[in-house]
MISEGU-438865 format. One record per atom (N, C-alpha, C, O): z, x, y; residue in one letter; chain; residue number from 1. Coordinates in nm, 3 decimals, m for minus. Last residue first. Layout:
<rs>
        pz        px        py   type   mol   seq
         Z         X         Y      A     A   NUM
...
</rs>
This chain:
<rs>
        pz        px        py   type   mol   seq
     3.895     3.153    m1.038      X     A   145
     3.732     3.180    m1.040      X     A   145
     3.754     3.027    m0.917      X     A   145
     3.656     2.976    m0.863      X     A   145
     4.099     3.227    m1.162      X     A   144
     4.105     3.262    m1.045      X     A   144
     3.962     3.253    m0.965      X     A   144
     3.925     3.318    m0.868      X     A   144
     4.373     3.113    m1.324      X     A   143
     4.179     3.072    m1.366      X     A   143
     4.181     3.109    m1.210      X     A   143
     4.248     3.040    m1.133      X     A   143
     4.601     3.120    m1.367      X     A   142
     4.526     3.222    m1.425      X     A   142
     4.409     3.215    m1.425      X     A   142
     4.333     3.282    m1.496      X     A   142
     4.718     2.895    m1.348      X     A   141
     4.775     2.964    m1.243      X     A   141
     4.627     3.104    m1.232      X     A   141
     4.578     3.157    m1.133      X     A   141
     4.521     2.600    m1.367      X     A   140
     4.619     2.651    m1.390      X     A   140
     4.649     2.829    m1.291      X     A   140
     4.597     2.856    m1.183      X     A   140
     4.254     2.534    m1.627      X     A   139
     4.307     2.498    m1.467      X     A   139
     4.424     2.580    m1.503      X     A   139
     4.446     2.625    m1.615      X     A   139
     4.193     2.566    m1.870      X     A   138
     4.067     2.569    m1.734      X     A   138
     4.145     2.605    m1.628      X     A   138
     4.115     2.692    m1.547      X     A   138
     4.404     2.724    m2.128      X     A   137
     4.380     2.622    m2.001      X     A   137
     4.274     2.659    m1.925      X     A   137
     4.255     2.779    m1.906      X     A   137
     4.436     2.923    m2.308      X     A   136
     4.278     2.869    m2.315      X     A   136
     4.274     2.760    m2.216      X     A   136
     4.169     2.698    m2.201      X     A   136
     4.688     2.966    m2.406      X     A   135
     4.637     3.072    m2.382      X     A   135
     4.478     3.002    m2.276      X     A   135
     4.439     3.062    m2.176      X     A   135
     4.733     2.702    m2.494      X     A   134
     4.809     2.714    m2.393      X     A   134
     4.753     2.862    m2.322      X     A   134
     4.767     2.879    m2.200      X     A   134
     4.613     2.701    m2.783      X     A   133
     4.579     2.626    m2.653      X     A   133
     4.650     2.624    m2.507      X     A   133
     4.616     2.544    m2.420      X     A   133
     4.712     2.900    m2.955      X     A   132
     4.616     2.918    m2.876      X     A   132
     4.496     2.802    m2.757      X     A   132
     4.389     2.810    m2.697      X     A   132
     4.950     2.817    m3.027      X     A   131
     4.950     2.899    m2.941      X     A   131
     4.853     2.908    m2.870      X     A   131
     4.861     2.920    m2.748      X     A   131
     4.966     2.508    m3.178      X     A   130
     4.930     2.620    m3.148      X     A   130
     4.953     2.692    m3.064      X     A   130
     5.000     2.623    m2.973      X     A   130
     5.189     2.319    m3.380      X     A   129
     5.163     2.358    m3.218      X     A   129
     5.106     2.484    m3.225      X     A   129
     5.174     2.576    m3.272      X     A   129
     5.165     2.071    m3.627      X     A   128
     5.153     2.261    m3.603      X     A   128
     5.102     2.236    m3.465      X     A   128
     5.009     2.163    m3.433      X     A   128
     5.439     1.855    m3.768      X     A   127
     5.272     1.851    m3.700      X     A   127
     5.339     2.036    m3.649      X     A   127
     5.447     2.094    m3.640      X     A   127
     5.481     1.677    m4.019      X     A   126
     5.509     1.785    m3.970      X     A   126
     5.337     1.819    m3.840      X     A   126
     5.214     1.809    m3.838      X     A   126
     5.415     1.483    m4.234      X     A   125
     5.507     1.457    m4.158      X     A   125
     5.582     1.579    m4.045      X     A   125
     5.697     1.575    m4.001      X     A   125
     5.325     1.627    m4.469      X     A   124
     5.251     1.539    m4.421      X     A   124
     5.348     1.523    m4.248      X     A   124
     5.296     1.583    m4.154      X     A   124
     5.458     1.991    m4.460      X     A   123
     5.433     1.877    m4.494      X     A   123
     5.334     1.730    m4.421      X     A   123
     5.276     1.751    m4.315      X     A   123
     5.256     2.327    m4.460      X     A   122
     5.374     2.157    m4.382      X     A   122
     5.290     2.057    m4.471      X     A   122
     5.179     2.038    m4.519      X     A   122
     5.242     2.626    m4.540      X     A   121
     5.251     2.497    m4.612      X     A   121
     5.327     2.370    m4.528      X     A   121
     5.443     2.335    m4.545      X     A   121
     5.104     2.879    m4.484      X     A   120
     5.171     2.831    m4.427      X     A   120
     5.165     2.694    m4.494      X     A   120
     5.049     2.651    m4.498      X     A   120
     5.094     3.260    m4.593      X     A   119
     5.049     3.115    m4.586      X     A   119
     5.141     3.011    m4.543      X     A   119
     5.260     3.036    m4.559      X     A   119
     4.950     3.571    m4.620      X     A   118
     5.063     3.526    m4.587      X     A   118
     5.029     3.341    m4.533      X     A   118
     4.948     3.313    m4.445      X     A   118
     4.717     3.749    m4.698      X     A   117
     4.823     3.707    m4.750      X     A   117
     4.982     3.657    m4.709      X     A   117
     5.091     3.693    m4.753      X     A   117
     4.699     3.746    m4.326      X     A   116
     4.643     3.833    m4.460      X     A   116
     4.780     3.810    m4.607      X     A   116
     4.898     3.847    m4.606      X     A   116
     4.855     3.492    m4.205      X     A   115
     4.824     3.636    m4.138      X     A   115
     4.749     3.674    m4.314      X     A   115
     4.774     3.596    m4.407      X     A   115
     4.823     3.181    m4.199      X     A   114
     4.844     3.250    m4.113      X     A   114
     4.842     3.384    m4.045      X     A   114
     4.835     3.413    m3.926      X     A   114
     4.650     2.967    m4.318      X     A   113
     4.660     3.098    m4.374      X     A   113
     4.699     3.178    m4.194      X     A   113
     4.621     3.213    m4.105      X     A   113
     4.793     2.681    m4.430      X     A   112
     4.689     2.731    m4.301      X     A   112
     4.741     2.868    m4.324      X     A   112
     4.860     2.886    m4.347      X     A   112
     4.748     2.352    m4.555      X     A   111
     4.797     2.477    m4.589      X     A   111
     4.680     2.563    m4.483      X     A   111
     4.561     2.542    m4.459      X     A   111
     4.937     2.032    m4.559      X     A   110
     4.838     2.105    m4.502      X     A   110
     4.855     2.257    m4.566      X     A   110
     4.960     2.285    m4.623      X     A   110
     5.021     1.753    m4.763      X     A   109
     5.047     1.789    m4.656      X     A   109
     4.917     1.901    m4.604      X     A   109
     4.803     1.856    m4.608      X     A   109
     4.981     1.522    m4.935      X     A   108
     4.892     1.527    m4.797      X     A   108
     4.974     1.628    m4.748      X     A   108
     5.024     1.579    m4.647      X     A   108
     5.064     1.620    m5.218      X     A   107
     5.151     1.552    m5.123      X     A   107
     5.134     1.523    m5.008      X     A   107
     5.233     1.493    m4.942      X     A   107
     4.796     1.680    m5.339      X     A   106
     4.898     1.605    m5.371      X     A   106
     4.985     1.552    m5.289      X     A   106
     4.988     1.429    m5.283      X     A   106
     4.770     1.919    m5.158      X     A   105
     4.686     1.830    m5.192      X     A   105
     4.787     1.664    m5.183      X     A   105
     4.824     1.586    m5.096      X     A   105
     4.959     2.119    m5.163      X     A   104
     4.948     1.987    m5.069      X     A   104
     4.880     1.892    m5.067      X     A   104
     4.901     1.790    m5.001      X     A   104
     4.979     2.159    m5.422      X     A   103
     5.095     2.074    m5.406      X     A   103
     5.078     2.011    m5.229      X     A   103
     5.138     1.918    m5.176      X     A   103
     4.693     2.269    m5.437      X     A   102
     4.727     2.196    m5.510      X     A   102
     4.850     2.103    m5.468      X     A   102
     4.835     1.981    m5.474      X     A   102
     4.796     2.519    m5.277      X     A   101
     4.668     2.416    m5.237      X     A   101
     4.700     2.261    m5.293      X     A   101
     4.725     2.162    m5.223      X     A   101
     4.951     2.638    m5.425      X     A   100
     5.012     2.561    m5.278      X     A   100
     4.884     2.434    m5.275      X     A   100
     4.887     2.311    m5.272      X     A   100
     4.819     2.701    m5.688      X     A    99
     4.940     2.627    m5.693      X     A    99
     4.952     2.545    m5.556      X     A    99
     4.961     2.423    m5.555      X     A    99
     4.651     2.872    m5.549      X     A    98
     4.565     2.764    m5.582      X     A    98
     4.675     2.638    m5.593      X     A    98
     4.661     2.526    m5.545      X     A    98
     4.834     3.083    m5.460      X     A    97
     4.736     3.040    m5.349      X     A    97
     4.692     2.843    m5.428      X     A    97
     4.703     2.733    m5.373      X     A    97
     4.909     3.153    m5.707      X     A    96
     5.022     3.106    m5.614      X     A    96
     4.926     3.072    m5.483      X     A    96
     4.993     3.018    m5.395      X     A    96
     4.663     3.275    m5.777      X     A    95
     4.739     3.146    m5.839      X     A    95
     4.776     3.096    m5.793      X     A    95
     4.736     2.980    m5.783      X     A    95
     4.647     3.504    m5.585      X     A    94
     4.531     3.391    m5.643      X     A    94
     4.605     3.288    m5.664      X     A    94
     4.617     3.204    m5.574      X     A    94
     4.849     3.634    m5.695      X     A    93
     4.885     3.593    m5.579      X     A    93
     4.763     3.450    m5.574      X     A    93
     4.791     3.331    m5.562      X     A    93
     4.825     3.748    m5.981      X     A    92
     4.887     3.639    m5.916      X     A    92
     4.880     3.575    m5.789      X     A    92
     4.907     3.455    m5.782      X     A    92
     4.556     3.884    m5.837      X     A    91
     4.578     3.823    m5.962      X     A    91
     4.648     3.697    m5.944      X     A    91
     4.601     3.587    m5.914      X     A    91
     4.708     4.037    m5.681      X     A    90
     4.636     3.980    m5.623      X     A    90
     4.545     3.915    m5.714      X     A    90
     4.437     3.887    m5.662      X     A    90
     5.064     4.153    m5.704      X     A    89
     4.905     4.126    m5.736      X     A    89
     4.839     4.008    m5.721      X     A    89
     4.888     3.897    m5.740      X     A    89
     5.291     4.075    m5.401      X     A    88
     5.225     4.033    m5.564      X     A    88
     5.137     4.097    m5.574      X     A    88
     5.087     4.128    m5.466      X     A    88
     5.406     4.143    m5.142      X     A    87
     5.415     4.209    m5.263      X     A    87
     5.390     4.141    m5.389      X     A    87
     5.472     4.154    m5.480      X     A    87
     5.216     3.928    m5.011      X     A    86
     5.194     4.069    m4.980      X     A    86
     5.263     4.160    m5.096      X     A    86
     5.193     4.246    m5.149      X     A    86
     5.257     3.662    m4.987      X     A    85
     5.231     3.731    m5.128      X     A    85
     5.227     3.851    m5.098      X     A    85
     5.241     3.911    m5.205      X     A    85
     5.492     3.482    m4.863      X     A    84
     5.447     3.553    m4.808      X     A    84
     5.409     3.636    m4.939      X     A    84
     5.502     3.682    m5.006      X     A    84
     5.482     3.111    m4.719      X     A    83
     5.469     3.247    m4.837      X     A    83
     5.436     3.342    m4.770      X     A    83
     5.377     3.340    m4.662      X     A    83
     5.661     2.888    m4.577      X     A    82
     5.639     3.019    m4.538      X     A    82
     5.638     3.131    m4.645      X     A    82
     5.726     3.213    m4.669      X     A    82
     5.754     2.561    m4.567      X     A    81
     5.735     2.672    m4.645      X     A    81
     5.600     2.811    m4.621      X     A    81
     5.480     2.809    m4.649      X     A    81
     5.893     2.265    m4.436      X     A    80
     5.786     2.329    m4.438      X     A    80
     5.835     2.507    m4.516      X     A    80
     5.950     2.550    m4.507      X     A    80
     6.023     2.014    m4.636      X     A    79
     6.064     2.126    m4.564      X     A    79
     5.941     2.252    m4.577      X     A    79
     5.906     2.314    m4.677      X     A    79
     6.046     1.825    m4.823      X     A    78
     6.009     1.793    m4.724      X     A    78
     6.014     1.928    m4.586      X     A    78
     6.007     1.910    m4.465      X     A    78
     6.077     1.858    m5.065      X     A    77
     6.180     1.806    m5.002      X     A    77
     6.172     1.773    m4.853      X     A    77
     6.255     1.716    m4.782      X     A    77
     5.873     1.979    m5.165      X     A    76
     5.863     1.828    m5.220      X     A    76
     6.005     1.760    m5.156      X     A    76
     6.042     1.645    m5.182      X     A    76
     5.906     2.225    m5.044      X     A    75
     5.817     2.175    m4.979      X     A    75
     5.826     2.008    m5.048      X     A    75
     5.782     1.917    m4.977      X     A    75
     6.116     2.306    m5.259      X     A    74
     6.123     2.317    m5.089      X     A    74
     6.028     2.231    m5.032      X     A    74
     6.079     2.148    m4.956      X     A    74
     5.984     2.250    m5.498      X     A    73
     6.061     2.255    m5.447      X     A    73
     6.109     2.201    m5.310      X     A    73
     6.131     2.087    m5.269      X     A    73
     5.742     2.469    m5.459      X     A    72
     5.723     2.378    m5.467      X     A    72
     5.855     2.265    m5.409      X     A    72
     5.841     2.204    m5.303      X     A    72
     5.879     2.748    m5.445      X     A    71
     5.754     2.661    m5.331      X     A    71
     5.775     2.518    m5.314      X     A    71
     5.810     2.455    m5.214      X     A    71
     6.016     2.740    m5.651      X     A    70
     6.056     2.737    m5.575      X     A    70
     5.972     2.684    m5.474      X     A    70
     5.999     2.576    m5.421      X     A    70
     5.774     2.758    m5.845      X     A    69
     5.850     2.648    m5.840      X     A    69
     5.938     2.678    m5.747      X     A    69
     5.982     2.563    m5.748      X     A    69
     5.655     3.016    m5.826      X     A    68
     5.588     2.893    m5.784      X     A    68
     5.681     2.776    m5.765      X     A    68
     5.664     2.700    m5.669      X     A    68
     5.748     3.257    m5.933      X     A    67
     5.846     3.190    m5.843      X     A    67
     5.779     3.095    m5.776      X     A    67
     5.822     3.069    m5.664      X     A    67
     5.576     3.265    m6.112      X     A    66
     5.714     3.258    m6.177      X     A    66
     5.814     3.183    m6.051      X     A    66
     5.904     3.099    m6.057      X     A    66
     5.385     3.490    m6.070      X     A    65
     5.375     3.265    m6.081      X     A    65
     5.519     3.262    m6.078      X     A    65
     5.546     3.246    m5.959      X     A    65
     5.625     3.721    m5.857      X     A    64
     5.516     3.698    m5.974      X     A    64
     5.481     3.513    m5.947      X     A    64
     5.522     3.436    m5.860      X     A    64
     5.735     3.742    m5.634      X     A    63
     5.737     3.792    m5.711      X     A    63
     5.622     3.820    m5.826      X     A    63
     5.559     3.920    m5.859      X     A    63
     5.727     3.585    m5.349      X     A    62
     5.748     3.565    m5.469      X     A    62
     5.706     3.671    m5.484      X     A    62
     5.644     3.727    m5.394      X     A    62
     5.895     3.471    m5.044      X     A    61
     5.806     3.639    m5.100      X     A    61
     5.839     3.663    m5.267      X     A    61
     5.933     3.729    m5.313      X     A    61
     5.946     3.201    m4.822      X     A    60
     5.923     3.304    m4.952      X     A    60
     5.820     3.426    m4.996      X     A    60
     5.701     3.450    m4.977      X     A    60
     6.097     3.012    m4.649      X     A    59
     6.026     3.155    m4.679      X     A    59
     6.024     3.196    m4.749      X     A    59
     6.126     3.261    m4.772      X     A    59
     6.114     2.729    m4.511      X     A    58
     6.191     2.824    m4.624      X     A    58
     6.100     2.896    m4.582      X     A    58
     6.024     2.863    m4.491      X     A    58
     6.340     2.565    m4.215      X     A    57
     6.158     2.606    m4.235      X     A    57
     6.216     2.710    m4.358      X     A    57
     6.323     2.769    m4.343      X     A    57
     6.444     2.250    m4.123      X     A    56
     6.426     2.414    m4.150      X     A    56
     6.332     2.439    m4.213      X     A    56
     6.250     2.362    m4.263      X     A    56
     6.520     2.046    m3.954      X     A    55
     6.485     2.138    m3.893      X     A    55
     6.507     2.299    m3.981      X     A    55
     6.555     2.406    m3.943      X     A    55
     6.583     1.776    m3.986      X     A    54
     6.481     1.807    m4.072      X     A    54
     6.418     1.940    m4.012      X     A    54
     6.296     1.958    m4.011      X     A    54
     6.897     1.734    m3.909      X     A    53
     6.732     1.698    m3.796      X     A    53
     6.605     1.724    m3.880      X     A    53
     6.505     1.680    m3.823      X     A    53
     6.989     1.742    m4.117      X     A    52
     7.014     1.640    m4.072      X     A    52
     6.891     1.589    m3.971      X     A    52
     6.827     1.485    m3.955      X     A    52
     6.982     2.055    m4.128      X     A    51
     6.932     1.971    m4.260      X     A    51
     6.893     1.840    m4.207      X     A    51
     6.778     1.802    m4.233      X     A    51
     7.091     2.128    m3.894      X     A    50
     6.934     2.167    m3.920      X     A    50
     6.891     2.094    m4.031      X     A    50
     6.771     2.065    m4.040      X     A    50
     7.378     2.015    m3.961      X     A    49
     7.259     2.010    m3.886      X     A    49
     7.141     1.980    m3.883      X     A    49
     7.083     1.871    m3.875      X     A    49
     7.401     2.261    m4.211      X     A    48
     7.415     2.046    m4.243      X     A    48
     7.333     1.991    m4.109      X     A    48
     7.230     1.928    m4.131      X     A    48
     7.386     2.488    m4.066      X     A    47
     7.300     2.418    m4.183      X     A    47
     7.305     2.310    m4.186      X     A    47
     7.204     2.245    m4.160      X     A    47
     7.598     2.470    m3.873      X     A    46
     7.481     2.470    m3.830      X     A    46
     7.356     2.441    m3.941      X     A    46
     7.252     2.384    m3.910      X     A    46
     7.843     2.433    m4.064      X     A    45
     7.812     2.289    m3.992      X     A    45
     7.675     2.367    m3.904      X     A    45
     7.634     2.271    m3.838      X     A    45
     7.805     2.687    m4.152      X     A    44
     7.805     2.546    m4.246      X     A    44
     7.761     2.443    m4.181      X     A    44
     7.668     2.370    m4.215      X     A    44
     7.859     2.845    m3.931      X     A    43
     7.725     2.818    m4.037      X     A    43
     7.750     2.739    m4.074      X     A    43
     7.697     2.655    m4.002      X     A    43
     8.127     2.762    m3.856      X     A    42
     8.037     2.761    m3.797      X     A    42
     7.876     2.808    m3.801      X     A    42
     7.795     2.808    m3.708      X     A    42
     8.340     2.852    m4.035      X     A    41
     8.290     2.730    m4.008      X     A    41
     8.204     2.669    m3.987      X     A    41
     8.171     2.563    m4.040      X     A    41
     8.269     3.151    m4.209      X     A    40
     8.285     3.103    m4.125      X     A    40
     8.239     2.951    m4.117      X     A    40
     8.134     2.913    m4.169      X     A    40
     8.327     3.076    m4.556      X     A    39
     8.265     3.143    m4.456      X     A    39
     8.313     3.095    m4.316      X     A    39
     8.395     3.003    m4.311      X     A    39
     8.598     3.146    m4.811      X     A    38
     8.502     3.053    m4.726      X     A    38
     8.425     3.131    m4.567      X     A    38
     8.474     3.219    m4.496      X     A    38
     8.714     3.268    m4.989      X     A    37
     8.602     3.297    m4.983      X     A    37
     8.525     3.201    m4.881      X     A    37
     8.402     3.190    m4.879      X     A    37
     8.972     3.148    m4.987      X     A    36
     9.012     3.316    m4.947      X     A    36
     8.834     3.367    m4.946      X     A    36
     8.808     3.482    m4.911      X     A    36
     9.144     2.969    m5.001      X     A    35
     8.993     2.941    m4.935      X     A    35
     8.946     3.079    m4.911      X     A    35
     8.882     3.108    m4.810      X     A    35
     9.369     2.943    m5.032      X     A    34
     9.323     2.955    m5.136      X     A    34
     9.165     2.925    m5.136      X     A    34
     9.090     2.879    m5.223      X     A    34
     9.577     2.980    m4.782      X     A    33
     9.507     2.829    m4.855      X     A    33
     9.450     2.860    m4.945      X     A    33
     9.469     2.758    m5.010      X     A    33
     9.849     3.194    m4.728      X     A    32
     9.741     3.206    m4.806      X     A    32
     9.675     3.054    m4.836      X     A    32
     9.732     2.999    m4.930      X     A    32
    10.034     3.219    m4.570      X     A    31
     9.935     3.149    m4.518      X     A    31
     9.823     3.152    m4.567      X     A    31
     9.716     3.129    m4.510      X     A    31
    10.285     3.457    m4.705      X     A    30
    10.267     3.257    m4.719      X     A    30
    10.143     3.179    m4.682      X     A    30
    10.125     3.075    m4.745      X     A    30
    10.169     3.679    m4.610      X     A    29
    10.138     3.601    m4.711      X     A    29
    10.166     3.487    m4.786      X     A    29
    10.111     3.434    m4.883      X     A    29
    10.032     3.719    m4.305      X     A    28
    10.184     3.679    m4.341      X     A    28
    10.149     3.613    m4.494      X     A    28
    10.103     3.498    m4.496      X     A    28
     9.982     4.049    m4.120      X     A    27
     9.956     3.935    m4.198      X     A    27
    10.046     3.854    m4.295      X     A    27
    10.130     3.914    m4.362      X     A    27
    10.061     4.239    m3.936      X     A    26
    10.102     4.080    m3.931      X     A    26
    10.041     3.952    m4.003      X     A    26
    10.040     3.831    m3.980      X     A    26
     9.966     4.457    m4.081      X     A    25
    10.109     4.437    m4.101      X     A    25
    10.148     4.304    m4.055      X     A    25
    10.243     4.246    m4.106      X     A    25
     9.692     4.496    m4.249      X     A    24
     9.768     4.409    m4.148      X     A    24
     9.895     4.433    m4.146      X     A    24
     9.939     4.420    m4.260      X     A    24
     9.582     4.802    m4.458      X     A    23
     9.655     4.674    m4.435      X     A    23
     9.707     4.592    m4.281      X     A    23
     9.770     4.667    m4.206      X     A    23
     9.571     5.030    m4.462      X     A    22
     9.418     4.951    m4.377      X     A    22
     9.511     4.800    m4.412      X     A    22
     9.470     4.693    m4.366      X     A    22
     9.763     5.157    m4.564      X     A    21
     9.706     5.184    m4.468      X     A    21
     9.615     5.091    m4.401      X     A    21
     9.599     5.092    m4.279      X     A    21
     9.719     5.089    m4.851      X     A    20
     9.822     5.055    m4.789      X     A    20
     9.803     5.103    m4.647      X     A    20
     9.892     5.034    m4.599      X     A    20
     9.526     5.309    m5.011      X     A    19
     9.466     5.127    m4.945      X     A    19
     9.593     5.086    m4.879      X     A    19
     9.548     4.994    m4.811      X     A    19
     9.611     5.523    m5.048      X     A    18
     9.597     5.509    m4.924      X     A    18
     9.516     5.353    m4.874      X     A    18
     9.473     5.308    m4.768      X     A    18
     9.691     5.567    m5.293      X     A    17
     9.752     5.460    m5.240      X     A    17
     9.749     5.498    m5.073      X     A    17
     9.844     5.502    m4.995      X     A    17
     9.639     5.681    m5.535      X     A    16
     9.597     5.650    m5.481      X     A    16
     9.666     5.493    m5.333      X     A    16
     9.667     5.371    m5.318      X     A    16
     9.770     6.071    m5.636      X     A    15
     9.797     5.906    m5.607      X     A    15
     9.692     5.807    m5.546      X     A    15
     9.627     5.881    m5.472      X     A    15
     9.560     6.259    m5.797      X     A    14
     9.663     6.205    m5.680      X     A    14
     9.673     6.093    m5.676      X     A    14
     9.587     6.012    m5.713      X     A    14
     9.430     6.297    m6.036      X     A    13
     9.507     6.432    m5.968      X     A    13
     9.567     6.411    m5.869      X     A    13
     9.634     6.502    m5.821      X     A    13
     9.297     6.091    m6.158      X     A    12
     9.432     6.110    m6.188      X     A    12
     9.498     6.215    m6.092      X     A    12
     9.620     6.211    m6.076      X     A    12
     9.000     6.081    m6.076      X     A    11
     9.053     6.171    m6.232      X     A    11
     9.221     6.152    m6.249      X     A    11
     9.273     6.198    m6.351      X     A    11
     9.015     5.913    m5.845      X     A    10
     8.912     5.874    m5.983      X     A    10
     8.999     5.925    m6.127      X     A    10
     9.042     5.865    m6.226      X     A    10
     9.173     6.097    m5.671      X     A     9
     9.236     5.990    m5.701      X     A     9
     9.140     5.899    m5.829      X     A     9
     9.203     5.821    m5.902      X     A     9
     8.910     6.271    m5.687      X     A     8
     9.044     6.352    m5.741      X     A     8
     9.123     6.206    m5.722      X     A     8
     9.157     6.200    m5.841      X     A     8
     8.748     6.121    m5.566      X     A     7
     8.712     6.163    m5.670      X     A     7
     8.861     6.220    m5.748      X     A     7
     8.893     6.196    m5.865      X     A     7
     8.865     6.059    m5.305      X     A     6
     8.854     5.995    m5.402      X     A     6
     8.864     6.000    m5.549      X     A     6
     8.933     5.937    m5.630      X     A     6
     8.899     6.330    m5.181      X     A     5
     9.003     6.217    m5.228      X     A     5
     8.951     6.127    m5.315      X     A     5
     9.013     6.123    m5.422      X     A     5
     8.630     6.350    m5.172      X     A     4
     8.686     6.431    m5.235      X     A     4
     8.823     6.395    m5.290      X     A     4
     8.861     6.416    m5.405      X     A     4
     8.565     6.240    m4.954      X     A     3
     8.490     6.197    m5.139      X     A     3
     8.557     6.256    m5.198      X     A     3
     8.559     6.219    m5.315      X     A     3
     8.820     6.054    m4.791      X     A     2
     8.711     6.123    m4.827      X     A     2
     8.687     6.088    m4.929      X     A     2
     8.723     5.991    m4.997      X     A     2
     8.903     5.749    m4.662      X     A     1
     8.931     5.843    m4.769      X     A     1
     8.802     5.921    m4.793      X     A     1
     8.694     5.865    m4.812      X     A     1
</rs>
């Protein structure tokens, strides 16, 4: 429907009843379950998963302190956490720096500043694979000396 249809079906000046058009015609309205908001199957059971293997990682891009407790949260559940302060002041962002420090403290886990305001929180029970030892082999295909 144009805008123009619209607008003139908005004020009264035409019918609106071109939603009968985009209808199914083999849709059968007995087969209604009343699940009429459920997602596909197949996220659900890939979250419960990833929950099950201890395989997810949060992210966050707080706002203000305010969204400290989410950090926290996530990470007291055992689930490594990915800030990202780039849109805070740098005021707050301070805080939300001292807050992480603080909750790994506390919980042994680690905090490793991954890019310019942007931080990395694992837990005790989480180990970090670098990149930059696989770059840095002696031996191997690339050492031509």
């Amino acid at each position: 429907m144009g805008s123009v249809r619209k607008a003139s079906a908005w004020l009264g000046l035409v019918d609106d009843n071109d939603d009968e058009r985009y209808y199914d015609d083999d849709y059968a309205e007995g087969q209604d379950s009343g699940d009429a908001w459920v997602t596909d199957p197949r996220v659900k059971v890939a979250s419960e998963t990833a929950e099950e293997k201890g395989r997810r990682i949060g992210t966050v891009t707080p706002d203000s302190f305010r969204d400290a407790r989410g950090i926290g949260e996530l990470f007291r559940e055992g689930v490594p956490v990915i800030i990202n302060l780039t849109s805070m002041e740098a005021s707050d962002a301070k805080r939300v720096v001292d807050f992480a420090a603080g909750l790994t403290f506390g919980l042994h886990g680690t905090i490793e500043r991954v890019a310019t305001r942007v931080f990395l929180l694992t837990p005790a029970h989480t180990e970090i694979i670098s990149g930059e030892a696989a770059g840095r082999q002696t031996d191997g295909f690339f050492n031509q000396s």
